[in-house]
N, C-alpha and C positions, 0 to 999 in steps of 0.2 A: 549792567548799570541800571536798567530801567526795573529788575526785580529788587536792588538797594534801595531807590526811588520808593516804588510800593514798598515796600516794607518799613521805613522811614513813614513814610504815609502813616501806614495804619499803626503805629506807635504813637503816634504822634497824636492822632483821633482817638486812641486807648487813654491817655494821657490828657487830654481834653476831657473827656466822658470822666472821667476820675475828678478831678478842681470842679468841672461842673455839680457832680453829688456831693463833695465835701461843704462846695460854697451852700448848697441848698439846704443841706442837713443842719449848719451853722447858722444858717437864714431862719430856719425854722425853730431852733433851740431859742435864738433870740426869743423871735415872739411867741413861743410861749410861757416863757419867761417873764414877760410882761402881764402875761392875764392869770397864769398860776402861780398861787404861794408855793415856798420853797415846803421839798418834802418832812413832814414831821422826823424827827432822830427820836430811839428808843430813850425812854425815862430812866433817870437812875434805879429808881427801884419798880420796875414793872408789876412786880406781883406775882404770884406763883405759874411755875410752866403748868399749863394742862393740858397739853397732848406729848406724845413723845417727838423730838425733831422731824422735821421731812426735809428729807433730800433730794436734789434734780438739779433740773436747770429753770431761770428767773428766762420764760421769756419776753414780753415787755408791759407796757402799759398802753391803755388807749384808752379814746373817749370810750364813755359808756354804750354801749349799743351800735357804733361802728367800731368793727375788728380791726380794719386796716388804717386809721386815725392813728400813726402812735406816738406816744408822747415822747420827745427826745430829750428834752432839757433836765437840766443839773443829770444828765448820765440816765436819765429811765431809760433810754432808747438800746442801753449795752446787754446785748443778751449773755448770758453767762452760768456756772454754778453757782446755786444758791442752794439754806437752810429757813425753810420755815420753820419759827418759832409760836406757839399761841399761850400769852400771859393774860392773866385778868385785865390786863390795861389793855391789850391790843394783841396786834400781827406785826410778828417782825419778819422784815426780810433780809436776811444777811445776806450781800454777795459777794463772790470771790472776786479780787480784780475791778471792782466797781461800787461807789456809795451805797451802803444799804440803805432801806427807810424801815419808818415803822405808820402800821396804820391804827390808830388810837381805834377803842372800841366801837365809841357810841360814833365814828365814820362809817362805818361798814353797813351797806345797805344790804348785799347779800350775799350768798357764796353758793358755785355749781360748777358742773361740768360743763364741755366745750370740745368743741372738736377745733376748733379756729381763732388764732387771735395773729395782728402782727407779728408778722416771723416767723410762724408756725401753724401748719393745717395739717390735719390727719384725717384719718377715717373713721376713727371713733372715737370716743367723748373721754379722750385722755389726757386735757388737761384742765386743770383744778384755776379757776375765776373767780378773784373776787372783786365784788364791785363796792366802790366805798366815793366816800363827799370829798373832795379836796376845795375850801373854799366854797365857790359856787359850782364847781367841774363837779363831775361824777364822773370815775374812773374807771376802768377794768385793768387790772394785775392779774397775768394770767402764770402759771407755774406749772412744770411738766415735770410729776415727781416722778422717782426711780421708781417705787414700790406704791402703786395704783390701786390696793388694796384696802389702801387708808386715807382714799377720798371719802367715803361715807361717816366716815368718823371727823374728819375734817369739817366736811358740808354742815355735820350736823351742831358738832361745835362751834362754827365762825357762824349761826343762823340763831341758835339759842339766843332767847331773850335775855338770858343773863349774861353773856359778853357783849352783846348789841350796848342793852342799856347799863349796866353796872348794879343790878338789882342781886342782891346775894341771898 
């Protein structure tokens, strides 16, 4: 009887600790809901692809220059597979299972490697950051592509002044 009791117990505490992070993650989606615009949707006609696809996984967003700040609302907080796309108008983020956004050009402040963002820390500088304006936020989108070989060509592309400002 008394190992029924404990174990009843610690189900029960399992199951507390669970409503308590759902209530908090919900808490948190509100307000930031309140202080950030909703994420920009890709344009009908974006403008031509100029890199070829990247593939991985979308893992989240956060403020800018804190890794562990991450942003949960309208769905940023779902880590998941994603396809980076780079059009003359922007960065899209498509994800499987969850809202994509897209980040217009002239938001993007910069783009780099990273060893660390919410969600994810490694050892070396494997996942692909970019940092871009939402409103008044500045953001970091961090992505951990399959094929790591095509961050320098990425970097160099989302950094160019001519997708920054729209100068052709």
């Amino acid at each position: 009887m008394d190992r029924l009791l404990l174990t009843l117990l610690v189900i029960v505490c399992f199951l507390l600790a669970l409503w308590g992070m759902r209530r908090s993650w919900r808490r948190r989606a509100r307000s930031q809901s309140a202080v950030l615009p909703p994420f920009p949707q890709k344009p009908a006609e974006p403008g031509e692809e100029l890199l070829p696809e990247a593939k991985g996984l979308y893992v989240s967003t956060t403020t800018a220059g804190n890794w562990q700040d991450r942003i949960v609302t309208r769905g940023a907080g779902l880590r998941g597979r994603a396809v980076l796309r780079l059009y003359r108008a922007g960065l899209e983020i498509d994800r499987a299972g969850a809202p994509g956004f897209f980040i217009p050009r002239e938001s993007i402040v910069e783009a780099g490697r990273s060893n660390a963002i919410a969600g994810k820390v490694m050892g070396t500088d494997s996942l692909l950051v970019v940092r871009w304006r939402l409103g008044d936020a500045e953001l970091d989108t961090g992505f951990r592509g399959d094929d790591l070989d095509v961050y320098p060509q990425w970097i160099r592309s989302l950094s160019e002044r001519e997708i920054k400002g729209g100068a052709q």
